[in-house]
C-alpha positions in Angstrom: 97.4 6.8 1.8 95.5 9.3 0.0 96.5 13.2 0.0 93.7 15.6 0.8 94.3 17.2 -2.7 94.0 13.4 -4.3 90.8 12.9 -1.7 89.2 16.3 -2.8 89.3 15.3 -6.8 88.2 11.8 -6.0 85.4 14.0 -4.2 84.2 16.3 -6.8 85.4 13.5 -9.3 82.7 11.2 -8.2 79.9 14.1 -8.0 80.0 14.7 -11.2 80.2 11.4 -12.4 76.7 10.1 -10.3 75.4 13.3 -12.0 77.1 12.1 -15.9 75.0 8.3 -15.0 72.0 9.9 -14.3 71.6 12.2 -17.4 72.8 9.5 -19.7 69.8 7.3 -18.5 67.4 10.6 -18.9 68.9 11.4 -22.2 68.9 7.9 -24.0 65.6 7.4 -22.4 64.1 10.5 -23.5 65.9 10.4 -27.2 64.5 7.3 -27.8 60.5 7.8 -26.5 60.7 11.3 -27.8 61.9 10.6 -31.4 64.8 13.0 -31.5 68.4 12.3 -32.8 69.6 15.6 -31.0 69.3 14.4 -28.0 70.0 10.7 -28.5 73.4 12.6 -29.5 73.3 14.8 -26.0 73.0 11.3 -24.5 76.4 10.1 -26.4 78.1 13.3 -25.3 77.1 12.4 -21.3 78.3 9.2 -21.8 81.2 10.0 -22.8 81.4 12.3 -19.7 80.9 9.4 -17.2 83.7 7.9 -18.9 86.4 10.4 -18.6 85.1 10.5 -15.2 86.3 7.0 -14.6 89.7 8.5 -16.9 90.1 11.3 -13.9 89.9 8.6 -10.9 92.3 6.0 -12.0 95.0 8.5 -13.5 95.1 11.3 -10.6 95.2 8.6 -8.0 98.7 7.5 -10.4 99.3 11.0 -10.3 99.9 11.5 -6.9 102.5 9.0 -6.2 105.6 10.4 -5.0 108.9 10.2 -6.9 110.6 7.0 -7.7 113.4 5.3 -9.2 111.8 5.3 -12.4 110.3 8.6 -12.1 112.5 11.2 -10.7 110.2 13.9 -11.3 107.2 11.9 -9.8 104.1 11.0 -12.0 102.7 14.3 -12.1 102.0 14.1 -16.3 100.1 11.3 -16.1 97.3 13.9 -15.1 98.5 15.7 -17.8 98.1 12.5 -20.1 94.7 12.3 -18.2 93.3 15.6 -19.8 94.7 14.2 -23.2 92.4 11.2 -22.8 89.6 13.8 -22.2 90.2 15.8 -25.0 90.2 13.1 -27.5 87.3 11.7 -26.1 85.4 14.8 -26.5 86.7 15.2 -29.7 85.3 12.0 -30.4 81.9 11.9 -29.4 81.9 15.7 -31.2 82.8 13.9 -34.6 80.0 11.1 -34.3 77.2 13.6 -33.3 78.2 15.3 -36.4 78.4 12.4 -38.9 74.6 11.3 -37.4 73.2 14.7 -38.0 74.9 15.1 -41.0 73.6 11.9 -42.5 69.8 13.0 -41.3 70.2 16.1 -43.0 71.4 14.7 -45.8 68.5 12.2 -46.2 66.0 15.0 -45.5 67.2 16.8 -48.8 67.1 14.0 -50.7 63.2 14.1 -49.9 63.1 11.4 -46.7 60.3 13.3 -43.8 62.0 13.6 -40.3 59.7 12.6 -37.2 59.6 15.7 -35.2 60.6 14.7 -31.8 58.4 14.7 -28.8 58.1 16.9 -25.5 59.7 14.2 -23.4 63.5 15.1 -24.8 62.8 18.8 -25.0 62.1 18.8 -21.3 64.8 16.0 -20.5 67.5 18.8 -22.6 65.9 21.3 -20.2 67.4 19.0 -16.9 70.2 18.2 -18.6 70.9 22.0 -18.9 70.2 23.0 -15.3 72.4 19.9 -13.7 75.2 20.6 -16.0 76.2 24.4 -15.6 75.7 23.4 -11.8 78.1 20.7 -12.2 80.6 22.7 -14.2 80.4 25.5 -11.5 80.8 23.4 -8.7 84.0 21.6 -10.7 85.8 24.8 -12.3 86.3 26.1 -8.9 87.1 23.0 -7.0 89.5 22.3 -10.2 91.1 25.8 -9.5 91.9 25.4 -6.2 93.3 21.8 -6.0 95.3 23.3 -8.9 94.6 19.9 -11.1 94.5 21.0 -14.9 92.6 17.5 -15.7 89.4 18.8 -13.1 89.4 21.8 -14.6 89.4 20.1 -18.2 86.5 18.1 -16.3 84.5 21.0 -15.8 84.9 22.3 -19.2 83.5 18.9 -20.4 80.5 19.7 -17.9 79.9 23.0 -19.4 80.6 21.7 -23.1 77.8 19.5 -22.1 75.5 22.5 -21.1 76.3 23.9 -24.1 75.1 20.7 -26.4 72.1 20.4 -24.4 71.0 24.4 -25.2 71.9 23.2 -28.6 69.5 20.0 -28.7 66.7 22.3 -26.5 66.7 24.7 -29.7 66.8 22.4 -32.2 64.0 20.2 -30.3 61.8 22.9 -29.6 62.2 24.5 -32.8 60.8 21.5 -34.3 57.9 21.0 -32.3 56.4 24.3 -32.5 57.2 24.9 -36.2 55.8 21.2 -36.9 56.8 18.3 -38.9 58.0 20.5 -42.0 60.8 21.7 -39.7 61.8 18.1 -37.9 64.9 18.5 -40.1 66.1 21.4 -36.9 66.7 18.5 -34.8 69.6 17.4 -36.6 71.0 20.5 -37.7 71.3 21.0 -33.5 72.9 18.3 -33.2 75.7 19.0 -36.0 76.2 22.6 -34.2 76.6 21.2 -31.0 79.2 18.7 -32.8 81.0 22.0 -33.9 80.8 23.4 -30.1 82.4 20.7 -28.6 85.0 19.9 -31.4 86.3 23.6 -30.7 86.4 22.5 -26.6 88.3 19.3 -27.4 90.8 21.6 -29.6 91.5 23.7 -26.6 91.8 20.8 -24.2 94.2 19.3 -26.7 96.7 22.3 -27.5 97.5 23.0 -23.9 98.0 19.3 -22.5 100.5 18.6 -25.7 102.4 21.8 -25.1 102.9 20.0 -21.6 104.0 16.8 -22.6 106.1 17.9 -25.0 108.0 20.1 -22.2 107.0 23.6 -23.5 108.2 26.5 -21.8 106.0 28.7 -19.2 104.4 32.2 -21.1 106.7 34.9 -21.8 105.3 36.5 -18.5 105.7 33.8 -16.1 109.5 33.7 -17.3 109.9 37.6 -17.0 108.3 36.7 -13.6 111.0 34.6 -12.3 113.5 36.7 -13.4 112.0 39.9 -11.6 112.2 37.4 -8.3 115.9 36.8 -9.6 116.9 41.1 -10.5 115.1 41.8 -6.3 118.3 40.4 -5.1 120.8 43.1 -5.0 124.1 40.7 -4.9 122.5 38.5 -7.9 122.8 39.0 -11.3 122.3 38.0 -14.9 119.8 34.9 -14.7 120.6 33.2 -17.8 120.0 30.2 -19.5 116.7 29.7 -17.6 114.5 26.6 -18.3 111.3 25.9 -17.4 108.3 23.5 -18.1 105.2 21.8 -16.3 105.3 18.8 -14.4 101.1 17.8 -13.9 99.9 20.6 -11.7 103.6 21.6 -10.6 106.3 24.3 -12.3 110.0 22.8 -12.7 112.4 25.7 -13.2 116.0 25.7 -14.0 118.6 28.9 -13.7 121.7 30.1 -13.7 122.6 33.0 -12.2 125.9 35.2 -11.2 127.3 36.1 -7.6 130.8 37.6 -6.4 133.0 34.6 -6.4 135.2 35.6 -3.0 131.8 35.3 -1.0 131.4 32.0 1.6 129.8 29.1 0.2 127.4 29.8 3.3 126.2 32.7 2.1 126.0 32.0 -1.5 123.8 28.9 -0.3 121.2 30.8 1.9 120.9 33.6 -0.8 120.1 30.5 -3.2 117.9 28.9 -0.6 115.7 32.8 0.1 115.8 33.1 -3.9 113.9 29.4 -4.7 111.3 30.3 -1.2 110.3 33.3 -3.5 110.2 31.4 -6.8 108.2 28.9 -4.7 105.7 31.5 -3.0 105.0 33.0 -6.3 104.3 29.5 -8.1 103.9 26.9 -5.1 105.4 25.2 -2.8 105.9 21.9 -5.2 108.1 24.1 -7.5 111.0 22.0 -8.4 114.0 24.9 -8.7 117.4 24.3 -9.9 119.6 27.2 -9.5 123.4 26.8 -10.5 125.2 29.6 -9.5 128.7 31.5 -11.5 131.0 34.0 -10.2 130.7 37.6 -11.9 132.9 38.0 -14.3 
């Protein structure tokens, strides 16, 4: 049975991706009938859109399975692995749009004449503009609240789309005002919106294999826990702490120091108030593993 937070990505998910479908049609469509390789190249980057769509579905909806024998921890990386996917994807489609235009440009100096494209894929960049940032608005801040780094990486790729398509829209309308002299802007568009997205798919990258290869939480979220640690006048020196992300949850480990002649009762509820703080502060799914020492 689905979780609303699974049921809300498939949701938002699925928008986006009917949106993806129908730009791809528009773009290839357009790129074609309008003679321009900059958006042809818009088209490839919305394809590749619908397809880490399809990426999001399967691997949240492994995601949210609950722990198992096999997975202790639950499957929460695979969304993590999910964003990976994304990223090399876009990085993908950023390094073909790049080789194309390069490969026009470079028969354009070595004297070939560029069609200059039509109005069609001018206009059809125009759409693709307009449905986009909608899109990436609409997905950022579902992304934020569910609290799913791969929706969020979702959006981006929505925006990084935007971005191409004010690329292509410049380059296309560049070269039908200035004429046929100047068709060579259409592929110069499409090598800069190439060097847009390969930037985004850097980005994506860095911070899903920080995750999967268990890096810690920033400098402040650490000096965070151990403020929640120092509010506790009977607990001391938090040391050895550990900590790393798990998908969309924190897992924190902790040791920290109380008088040794105490109850074990109390020693356990000050433990048990300790991880509901750690858990307000970074949610409720926080894994926290406290191991407590006498003073010394």
């Amino acid at each position: 049975m689905k979780t609303n937070r699974e049921k809300e990505i498939y949701k938002v998910t699925l928008v986006g991706s009917g949106g993806n479908l129908l730009l791809v049609v528009l773009k290839f469509v357009a790129g074609v009938l309008g003679n321009s390789a900059a958006m042809i190249a818009d088209a490839v980057h919305s394809l590749s859109d619908f397809f880490t769509d399809l990426i999001v579905l399967f691997f949240v909806k492994v995601s949210a399975k609950p722990q198992d024998e096999s997975h202790d921890y639950g499957h929460g990386k695979f969304e993590t692995l999910a964003t990976l996917l994304i990223g090399l994807a876009l990085g993908g489609a950023a390094i073909g749009i790049i080789v194309s235009g390069g490969t026009k440009f470079a028969h354009w100096l070595q004297g070939e004449t560029l069609q200059t494209p039509g109005m069609l894929a001018f206009w059809a960049a125009i759409i693709s503009i307009a449905v986009k940032e909608v899109l990436y608005r609409y997905t950022v801040a579902k992304g934020r609240t569910l609290k799913s780094q791969a929706v969020v990486a979702n959006a981006w790729h929505h925006r990084s789309d935007a971005l191409s398509s004010i690329g292509a829209a410049i380059g296309i309308g560049g070269a039908i005002l200035l004429g046929e002299r100047w068709a060579v802007l259409d592929p110069l568009a499409s090598i800069v919106v190439g060097g847009m997205l390969i930037k985004v798919a850097w980005d994506l990258l860095k911070g899903c294999l920080g995750e999967l290869t268990d890096q810690s939480l920033s400098s402040d979220e650490e000096r965070k826990i151990e403020d929640i640690i120092h509010s506790f006048p009977d607990v001391s020196e938090p040391h050895n702490l550990r900590t790393r992300k798990i998908g969309n949850r924190v897992a924190i480990e902790v040791h920290i120091r109380m008088d040794g002649d105490i109850p074990l009762s109390i020693a356990h509820e000050r433990a048990t108030e300790i991880e509901r703080k750690i858990k307000e502060c970074f949610g409720w799914e926080t894994l926290v593993t406290l191991h407590m020492e006498p003073k010394k």
